[in-house]
C-alpha positions in Angstrom: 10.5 -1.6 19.8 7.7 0.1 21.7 4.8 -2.5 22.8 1.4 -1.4 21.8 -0.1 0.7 24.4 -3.6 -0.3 25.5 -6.6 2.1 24.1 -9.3 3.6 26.0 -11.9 1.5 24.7 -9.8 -2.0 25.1 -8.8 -1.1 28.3 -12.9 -0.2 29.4 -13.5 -3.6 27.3 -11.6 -5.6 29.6 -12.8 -4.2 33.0 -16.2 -4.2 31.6 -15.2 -8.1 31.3 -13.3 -8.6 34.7 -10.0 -7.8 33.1 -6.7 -10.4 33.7 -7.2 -11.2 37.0 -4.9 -13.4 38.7 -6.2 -17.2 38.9 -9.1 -16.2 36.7 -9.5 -18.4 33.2 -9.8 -16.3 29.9 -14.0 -17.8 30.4 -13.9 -16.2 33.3 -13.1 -13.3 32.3 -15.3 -13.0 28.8 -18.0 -15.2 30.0 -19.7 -18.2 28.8 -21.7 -18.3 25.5 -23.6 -20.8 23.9 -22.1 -23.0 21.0 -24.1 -21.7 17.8 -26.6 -24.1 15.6 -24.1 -25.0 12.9 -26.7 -26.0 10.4 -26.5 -24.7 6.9 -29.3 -22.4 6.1 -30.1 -20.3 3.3 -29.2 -17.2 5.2 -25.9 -18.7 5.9 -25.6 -19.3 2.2 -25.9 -16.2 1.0 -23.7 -14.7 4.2 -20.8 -16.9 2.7 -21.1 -16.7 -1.0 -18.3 -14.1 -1.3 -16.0 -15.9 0.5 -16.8 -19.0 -1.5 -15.5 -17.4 -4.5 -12.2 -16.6 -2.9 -11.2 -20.7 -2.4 -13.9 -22.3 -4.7 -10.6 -23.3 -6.7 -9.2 -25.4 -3.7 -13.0 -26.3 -2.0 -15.5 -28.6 -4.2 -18.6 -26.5 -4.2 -20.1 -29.8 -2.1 -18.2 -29.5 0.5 -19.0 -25.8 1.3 -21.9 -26.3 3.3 -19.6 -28.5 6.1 -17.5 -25.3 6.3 -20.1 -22.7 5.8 -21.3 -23.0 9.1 -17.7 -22.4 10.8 -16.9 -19.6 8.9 -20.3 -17.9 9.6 -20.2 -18.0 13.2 -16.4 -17.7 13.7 -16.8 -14.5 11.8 -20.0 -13.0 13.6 -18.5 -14.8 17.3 -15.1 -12.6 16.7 -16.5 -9.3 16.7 -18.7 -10.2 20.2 -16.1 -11.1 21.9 -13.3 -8.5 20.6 -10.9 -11.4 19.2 -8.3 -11.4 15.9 -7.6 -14.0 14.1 -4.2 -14.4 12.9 -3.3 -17.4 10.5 -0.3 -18.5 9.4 0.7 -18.5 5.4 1.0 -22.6 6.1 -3.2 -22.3 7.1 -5.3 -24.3 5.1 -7.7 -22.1 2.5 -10.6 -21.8 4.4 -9.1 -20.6 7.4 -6.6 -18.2 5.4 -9.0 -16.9 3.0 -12.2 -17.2 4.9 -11.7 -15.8 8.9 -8.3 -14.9 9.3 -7.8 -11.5 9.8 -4.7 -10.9 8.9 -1.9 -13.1 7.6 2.1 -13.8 7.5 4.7 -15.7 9.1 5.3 -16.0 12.3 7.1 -12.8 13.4 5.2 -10.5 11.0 1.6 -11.8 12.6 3.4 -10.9 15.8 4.2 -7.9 15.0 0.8 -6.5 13.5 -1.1 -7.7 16.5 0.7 -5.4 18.2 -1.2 -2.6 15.9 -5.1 -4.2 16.6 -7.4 -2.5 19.2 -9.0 -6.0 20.1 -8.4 -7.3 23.5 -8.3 -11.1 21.9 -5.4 -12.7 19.6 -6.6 -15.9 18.0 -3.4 -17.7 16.9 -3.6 -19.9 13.7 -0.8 -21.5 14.1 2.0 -23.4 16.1 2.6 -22.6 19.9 5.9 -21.3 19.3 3.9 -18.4 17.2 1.1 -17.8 19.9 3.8 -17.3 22.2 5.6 -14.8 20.5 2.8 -13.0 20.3 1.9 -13.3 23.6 5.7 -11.7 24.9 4.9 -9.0 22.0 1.0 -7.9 23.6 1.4 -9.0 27.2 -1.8 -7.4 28.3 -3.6 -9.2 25.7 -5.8 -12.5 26.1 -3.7 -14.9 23.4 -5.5 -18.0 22.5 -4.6 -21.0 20.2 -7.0 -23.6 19.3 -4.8 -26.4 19.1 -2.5 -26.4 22.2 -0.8 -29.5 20.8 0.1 -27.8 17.7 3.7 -28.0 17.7 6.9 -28.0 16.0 9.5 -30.0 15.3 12.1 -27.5 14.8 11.0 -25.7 17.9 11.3 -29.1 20.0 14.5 -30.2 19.2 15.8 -27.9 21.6 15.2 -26.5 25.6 16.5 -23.9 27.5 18.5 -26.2 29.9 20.1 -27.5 26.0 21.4 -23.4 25.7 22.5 -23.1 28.9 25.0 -25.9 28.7 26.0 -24.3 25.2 26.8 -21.3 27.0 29.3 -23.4 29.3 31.0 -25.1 26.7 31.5 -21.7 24.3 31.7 -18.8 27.0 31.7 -15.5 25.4 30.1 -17.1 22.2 26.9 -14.7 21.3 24.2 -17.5 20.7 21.6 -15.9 17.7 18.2 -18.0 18.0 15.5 -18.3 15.4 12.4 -16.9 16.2 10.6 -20.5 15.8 12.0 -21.8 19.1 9.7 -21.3 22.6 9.9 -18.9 25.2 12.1 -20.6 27.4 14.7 -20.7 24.4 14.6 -16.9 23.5 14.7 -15.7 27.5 18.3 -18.2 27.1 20.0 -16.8 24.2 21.2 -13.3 22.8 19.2 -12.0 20.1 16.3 -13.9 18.0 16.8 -14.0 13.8 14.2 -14.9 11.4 15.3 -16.7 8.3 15.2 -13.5 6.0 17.5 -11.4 8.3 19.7 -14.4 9.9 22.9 -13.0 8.1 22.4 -9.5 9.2 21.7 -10.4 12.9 25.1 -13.0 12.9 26.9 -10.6 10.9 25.9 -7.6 14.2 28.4 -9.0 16.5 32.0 -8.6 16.2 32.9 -12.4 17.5 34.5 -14.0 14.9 32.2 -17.1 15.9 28.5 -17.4 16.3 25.9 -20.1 17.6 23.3 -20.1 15.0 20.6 -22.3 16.6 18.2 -24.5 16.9 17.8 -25.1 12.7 21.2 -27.0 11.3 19.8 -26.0 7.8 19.1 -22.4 8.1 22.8 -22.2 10.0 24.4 -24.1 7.1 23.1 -21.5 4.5 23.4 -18.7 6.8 27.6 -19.6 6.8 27.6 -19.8 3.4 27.0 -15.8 3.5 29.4 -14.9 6.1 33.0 -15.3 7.0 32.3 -16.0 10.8 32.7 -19.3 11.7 29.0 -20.5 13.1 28.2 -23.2 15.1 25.2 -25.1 14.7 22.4 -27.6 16.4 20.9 -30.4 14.7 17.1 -29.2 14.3 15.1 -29.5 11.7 11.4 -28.9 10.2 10.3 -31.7 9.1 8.2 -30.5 6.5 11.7 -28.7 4.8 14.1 -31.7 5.8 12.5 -33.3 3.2 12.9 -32.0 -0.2 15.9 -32.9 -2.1 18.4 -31.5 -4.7 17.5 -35.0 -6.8 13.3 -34.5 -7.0 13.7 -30.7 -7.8 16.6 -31.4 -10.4 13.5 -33.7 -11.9 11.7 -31.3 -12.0 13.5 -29.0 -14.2 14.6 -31.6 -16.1 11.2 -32.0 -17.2 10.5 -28.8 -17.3 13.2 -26.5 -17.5 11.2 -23.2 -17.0 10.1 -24.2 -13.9 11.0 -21.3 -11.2 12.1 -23.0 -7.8 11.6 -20.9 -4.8 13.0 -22.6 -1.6 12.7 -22.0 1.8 16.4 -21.5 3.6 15.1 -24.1 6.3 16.0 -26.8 3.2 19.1 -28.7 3.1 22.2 -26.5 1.6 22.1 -28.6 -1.4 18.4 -27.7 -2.3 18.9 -24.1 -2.1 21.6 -24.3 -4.2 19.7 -26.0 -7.1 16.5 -23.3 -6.6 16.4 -20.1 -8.5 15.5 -18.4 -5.2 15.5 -18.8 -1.8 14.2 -16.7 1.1 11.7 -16.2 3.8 8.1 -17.1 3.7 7.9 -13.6 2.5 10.3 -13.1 0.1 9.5 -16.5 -1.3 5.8 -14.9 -1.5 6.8 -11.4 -2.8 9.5 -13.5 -5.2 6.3 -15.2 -7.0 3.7 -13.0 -7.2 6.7 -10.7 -9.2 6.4 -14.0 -11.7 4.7 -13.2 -15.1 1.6 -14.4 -15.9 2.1 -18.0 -17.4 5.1 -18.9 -15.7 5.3 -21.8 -13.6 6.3 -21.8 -10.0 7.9 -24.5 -7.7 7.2 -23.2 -3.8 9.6 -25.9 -1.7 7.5 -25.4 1.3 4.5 -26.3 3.6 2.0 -26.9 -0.1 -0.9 -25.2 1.6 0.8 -21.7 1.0 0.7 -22.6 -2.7 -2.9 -22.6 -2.6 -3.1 -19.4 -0.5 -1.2 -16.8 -2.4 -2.7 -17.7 -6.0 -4.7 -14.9 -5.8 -2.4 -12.6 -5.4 -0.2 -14.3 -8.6 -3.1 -14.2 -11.0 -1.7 -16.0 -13.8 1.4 -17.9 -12.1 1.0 -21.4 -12.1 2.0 -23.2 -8.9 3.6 -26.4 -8.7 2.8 -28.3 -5.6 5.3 -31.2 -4.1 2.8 -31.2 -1.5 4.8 -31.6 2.0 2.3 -31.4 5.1 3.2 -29.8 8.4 1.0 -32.1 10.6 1.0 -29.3 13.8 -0.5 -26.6 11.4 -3.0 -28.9 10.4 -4.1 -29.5 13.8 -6.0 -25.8 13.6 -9.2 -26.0 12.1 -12.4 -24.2 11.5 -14.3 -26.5 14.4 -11.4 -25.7 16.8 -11.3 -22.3 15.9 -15.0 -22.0 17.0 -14.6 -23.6 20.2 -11.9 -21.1 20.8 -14.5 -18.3 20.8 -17.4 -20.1 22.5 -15.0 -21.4 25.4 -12.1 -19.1 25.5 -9.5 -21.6 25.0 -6.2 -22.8 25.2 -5.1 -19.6 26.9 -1.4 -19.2 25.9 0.3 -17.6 29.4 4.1 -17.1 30.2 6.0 -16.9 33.5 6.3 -12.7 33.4 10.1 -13.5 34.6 10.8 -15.5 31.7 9.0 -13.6 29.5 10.8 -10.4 30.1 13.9 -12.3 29.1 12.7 -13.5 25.9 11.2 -10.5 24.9 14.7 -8.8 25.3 15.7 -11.2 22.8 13.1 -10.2 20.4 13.1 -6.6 20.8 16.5 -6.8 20.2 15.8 -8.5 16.4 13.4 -5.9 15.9 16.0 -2.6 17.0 18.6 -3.9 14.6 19.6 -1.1 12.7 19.9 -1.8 9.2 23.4 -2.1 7.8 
């Protein structure tokens, strides 16, 4: 994959700001503004009515004027200081609908940012995701607003955890899913994402393969291949939780229910769901629903909420299962992120160049 080359106007942008200087914080190097007057005025009314009437569904009309405000400035504060705002599908409404810029899972927001002229990534989600963008625009200023937004997939395993892997399995190609930190990728062989996990384990010719760090994704991922795969018990714990039994209720009581599970669910979920795939196949699955059916998304709820717009008609059942770290973005941090330039998101350049190998190689996969 070729990086995204810097254009002429960035690159004057940045040394017109003092550029990434060694030792010098992302304030530094923007400069300081003022935090804005976040009262709600008529102007600010009228500025935001049009983005009202994309989550008035999901926002009681009085409670608009508390996020009003946010979305206002965070939208006028963007273009001033040259930032993008990318939010995860798991992003609550308001921040999804109403400032985000563009919008995806995790590698697919990585991988447009790459295509922006702005000098500034805003990252919407967990620090695993602000990091992969970070080894995909190097030369760009990535912030996240949260920097204790985490994961508990992403957690469960470190790089001194692969290492020893490697001793015990010499010679066994270790594929690692793209929710896992830096440290992780620069350790393994090649990163996956849950829509092309088969097709990455299925590249090598070693009759065995480390599938890691998600024991659930690995689990479904051997039920499509004759390699033997070897797994590590991580989890989500927003996926771990559904069961076969509650969605079996479900279409007991309503047998024309359409279950769409994410492959990070336990084997016997995805086996009871109609379909299963990434965040955006499950996305691309329901919007292809007819108008009237009912839909069943076994996955972070606030996603639900976000793509109902694009299924007009498709009504979404919601077993609503929170990720806590996602939540831990919101419009008030996302504003501070502008005004004060923070958390800048860095990574060793030694390390990163090993993890970004392990990317790149995902990405130059040639289809089968």
């Amino acid at each position: 994959m070729t990086l995204a080359t810097e254009t002429d106007s960035a690159k004057r942008t940045r040394q017109s700001k003092g550029g990434p200087a060694k030792g010098r914080t992302a304030l530094e190097r923007f400069g300081k503004i003022d935090m804005p007057d976040l009262t709600y005025t008529k102007a600010i009314a009228r500025a935001t009515a049009p983005l009202y009437e994309k989550v008035r569904h999901h926002i009681p009309e009085i409670e608009w004027p508390v996020h009003a405000p946010y979305v206002y400035w965070i939208n006028k504060l963007k273009k001033e200081r040259g930032a993008v705002i990318l939010a995860h599908n798991y992003q609550t409404p308001e921040i999804f609908h109403c400032v985000a810029d563009i919008s995806g899972d995790s590698l697919q927001l990585a991988r447009e940012a790459t295509l922006v002229d702005e000098e500034v990534i805003v990252q919407c989600g967990v620090h695993f995701m602000a990091e992969t963008s970070k080894l995909l625009n190097p030369e760009k200023t990535v912030l996240i607003p949260d920097m204790k937004a985490g994961c508990s997939l992403s957690e469960s395993i470190t790089g001194a955890d692969v290492r020893l892997l490697r001793e015990a399995h010499p010679g066994v190609p270790i594929v690692t899913y793209v929710n896992t930190s830096a440290e992780v990728k620069a350790e393994t062989d090649i990163c996956c994402t849950s829509s092309n996990a088969v097709r990455v384990v299925e590249s090598f010719d070693s009759d065995t393969v480390f599938c890691i760090p998600d024991e659930y994704l690995a689990q479904n991922v051997a039920r499509q291949t004759n390699k033997k795969i070897l797994t590590w018990k991580g989890h989500c714990e927003v996926h771990e939780r559904f069961t076969a039994e509650e969605l079996l209720e479900y279409k007991k009581a309503d047998p024309a229910i359409q279950i769409i599970a994410h492959p990070e669910c336990h084997p016997s979920v995805v086996a009871v769901a109609d379909y299963a795939g990434s965040t955006s196949g499950m996305i691309e699955y329901a919007t292809n629903q007819k108008p009237g059916s009912k839909v069943l998304l076994v996955t972070e709820c606030s996603m639900a909420s976000n793509i109902e717009e694009q299924a007009k008609g498709v009504e979404f059942i919601k077993p609503c299962n929170l990720c806590p770290h996602m939540k831990r973005i919101t419009l008030p941090k996302i504003l501070e992120s502008l005004v004060y330039m923070k958390e800048e998101v860095t990574i060793d350049p030694a390390l990163a160049k090993r993890a970004r190998r392990a990317v790149e190689r995902m990405v130059n996969l040639k289809p089968n």
